[in-house]
C-alpha positions, 0 to 999 in steps of 0.5 A: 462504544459502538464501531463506527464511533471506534472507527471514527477515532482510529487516527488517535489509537495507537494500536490503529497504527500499529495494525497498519504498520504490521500489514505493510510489513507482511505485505512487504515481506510477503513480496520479497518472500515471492521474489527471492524465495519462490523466484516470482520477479516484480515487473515495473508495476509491481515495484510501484506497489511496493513504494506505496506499501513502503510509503505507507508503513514509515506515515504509520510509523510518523502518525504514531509520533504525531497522534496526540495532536489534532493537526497531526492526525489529520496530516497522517489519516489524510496522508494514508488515506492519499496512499492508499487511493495510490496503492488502489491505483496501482491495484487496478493496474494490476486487474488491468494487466491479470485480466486484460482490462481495457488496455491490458495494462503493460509496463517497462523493464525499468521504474521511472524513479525521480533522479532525487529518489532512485530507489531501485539504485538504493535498494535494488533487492527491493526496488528493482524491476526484475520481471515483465507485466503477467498475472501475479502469482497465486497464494492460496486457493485461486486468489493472487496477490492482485485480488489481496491488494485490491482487497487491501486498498479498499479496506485502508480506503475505507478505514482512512475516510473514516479517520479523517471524517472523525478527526474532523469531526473532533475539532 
């Protein structure tokens, strides 16, 4: 089987999702490592990263329950590939603020979480804003967590489209 055929029916593989899951908890553990081991505090944007991350490890945790149907598939390629456009939406508000795009970006001292959902009054040492917008620190060799995420929502941006054309394309 060639890759893109592999591709296309990643949504049914189950080690597709797993591979998911595994990069939002390295994601998320990477953050938290920066937060409370090297003291680099999220700001507001940042948090919203995070829910998006969070977001997306419990629909590949769900997508690994519902792969073997067809409807379930989709729901769940649809669902992370909607996602991950929420996670590149955020890493672009991310550049914006790094490199002073457009606006510059900038953003509270506080999240704005629905009053059904305070997460940060939940689980404030993960969803808590802790920090002001400024360029997100260095991991390795000049490249930030800002230029990870964008690499990262592209990748699950394309891989997802993907996803949902093969399951499509299975029906």
């Amino acid at each position: 089987m060639n890759p893109i055929s592999r591709l296309l029916q990643s949504a049914q593989c189950r080690n597709f999702w797993l591979a998911v899951a595994a990069l939002m908890v390295v994601l998320e553990a990477g953050a938290l490592l920066f937060q409370h081991v090297w003291q680099y505090y999220p700001c507001e944007v940042c948090i919203y990263v995070r829910v998006w991350v969070m977001a997306l490890f419990f629909v590949s945790l769900l997508a690994l329950l519902l792969k073997s149907h067809w409807w379930g598939r989709l729901v769940s390629a649809v669902g992370g590939l909607a996602l991950s456009i929420g996670l590149g939406n955020e890493s672009w508000n991310l550049i914006k603020i790094e490199y002073g795009v457009g606006d510059g970006g900038s953003c509270a001292f506080m999240a704005n979480f629905p009053a059904w959902a305070p997460l940060d009054k939940w689980l404030p040492s993960v969803f808590e804003v802790q920090g002001l917008c400024q360029a997100t620190p260095e991991i390795a060799l000049g490249v930030t967590m800002t230029h990870v995420l964008v690499v990262v929502s592209a990748g699950l941006i394309a891989l997802f489209s993907l996803a949902v054309i093969g399951v499509l394309l299975r029906k």
